[in-house]
Steps between C-alpha positions, in 0.01 A plus 500: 500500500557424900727218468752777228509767731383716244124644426473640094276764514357646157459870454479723206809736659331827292171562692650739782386577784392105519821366329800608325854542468655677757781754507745210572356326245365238673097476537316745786166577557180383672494142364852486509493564876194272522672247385799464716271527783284191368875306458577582850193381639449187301889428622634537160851671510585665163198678229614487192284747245491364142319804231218420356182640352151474531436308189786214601419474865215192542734324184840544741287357799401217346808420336672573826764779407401643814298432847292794511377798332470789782438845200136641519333161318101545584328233605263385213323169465654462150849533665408278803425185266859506381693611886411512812493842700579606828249690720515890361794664587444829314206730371547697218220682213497572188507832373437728150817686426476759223781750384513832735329727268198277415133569605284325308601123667330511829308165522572138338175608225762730372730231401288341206689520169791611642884371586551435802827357662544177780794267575485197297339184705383698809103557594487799347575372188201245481275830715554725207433202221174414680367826577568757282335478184723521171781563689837510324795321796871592471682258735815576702749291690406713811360846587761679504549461128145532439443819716772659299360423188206665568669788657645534117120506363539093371197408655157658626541358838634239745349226734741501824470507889491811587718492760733353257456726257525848715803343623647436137396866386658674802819280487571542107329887452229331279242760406210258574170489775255243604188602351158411737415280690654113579370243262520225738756372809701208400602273840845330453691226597785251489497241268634141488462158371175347420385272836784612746284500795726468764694801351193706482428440877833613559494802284203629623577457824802676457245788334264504775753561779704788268150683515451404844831583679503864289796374247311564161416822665861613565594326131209660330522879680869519381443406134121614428509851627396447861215237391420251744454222265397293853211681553392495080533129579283481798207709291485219253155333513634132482734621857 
């Protein structure tokens, strides 16, 4: 990684405003911008992004088609005995979203028995398996697929950040609204190689002083709408 010049970042490149293809066609968003920022403080010249997906991330890890996996991956214990994570650098919560003209979805009760949409490998995939009751899943490469499904009436609801998902409804006219209350925050971070200790000092330094010197707040404020992902950070009862 340090001695090629080059860091290989993994992102999905379709989960805007966090990551995706740019106008230029080349990746932009808040991960993307985290991610040069890492490379330039870990001395690494070039960031090369290599697409991926939630469900081939920890395999392209460990296999090593790529140093590190900087796209909204919560920290679980599952994940944690397969890669190692960084310290968090994002917050993010999952949300009900039900199609515009719905009323009867309101809490995560309402969801037994019926369809509900997630992206394929993420934590809201195994949330809605484990807590909704005869729950029917339809899996999607990524939300935006899955939001417009259900915008079409394919699905009783979706299981998406709902920052994300606002985002995705504004950006493509999707006639779709969260519905209640968060189900639960989900803290992320940047995932590498089993036992990389030294990197993970590194990294996490590298975190710490973004959040300290006001950098995630300037990357965060342009991308998220003016959130100060810093001070989300900072709230976090393990900080």
């Amino acid at each position: 990684m340090r001695g090629s010049g080059t860091l290989r970042v993994a992102l999905t490149q379709a989960n805007p405003p966090w990551n995706f293809v740019g106008p230029n066609g080349a990746p932009a968003g808040y991960d993307v911008d985290v991610a040069h920022e890492l490379a330039r403080r870990l001395g690494i010249g070039k960031v090369e992004f290599v697409q991926a997906s939630f469900q081939t991330f920890i395999e392209g890890i460990k296999a090593g088609r790529f140093d590190m996996v900087i796209s909204g991956q919560t920290i679980t214990d599952e994940r944690k005995q397969q890669v190692d994570f960084s310290t968090p650098y994002e917050v993010n919560g999952i949300s009900i979203f039900v199609p515009a003209s719905d009323t009867t979805i309101t809490s995560l009760a309402d969801l037994r028995g019926k369809t509900v949409a997630v992206s394929a490998g993420t934590t809201q995939h195994k949330f809605a398996t484990d807590k909704i009751p005869d729950v029917r899943v339809k899996t999607y490469d990524n939300a935006t697929l899955g939001l417009t499904d259900l915008s079409r009436g394919n699905a009783d609801a979706m299981l998406v950040s709902r920052f994300q998902g606002s985002y995705l409804a504004s950006q493509n006219g999707l006639a779709v609204k969260p519905a209640g209350p968060l189900l639960e925050a989900e803290v992320n971070g940047i995932s590498f190689r089993k036992d990389s200790p030294a990197l993970k000092r590194e990294v996490d330094r590298a975190i710490n002083d973004m959040i300290a010197d006001g950098t995630l707040t300037r990357i965060s404020r342009q991308w998220l709408g003016g959130l100060d992902m810093a001070s989300e950070l900072k709230a976090l009862p393990t900080n």
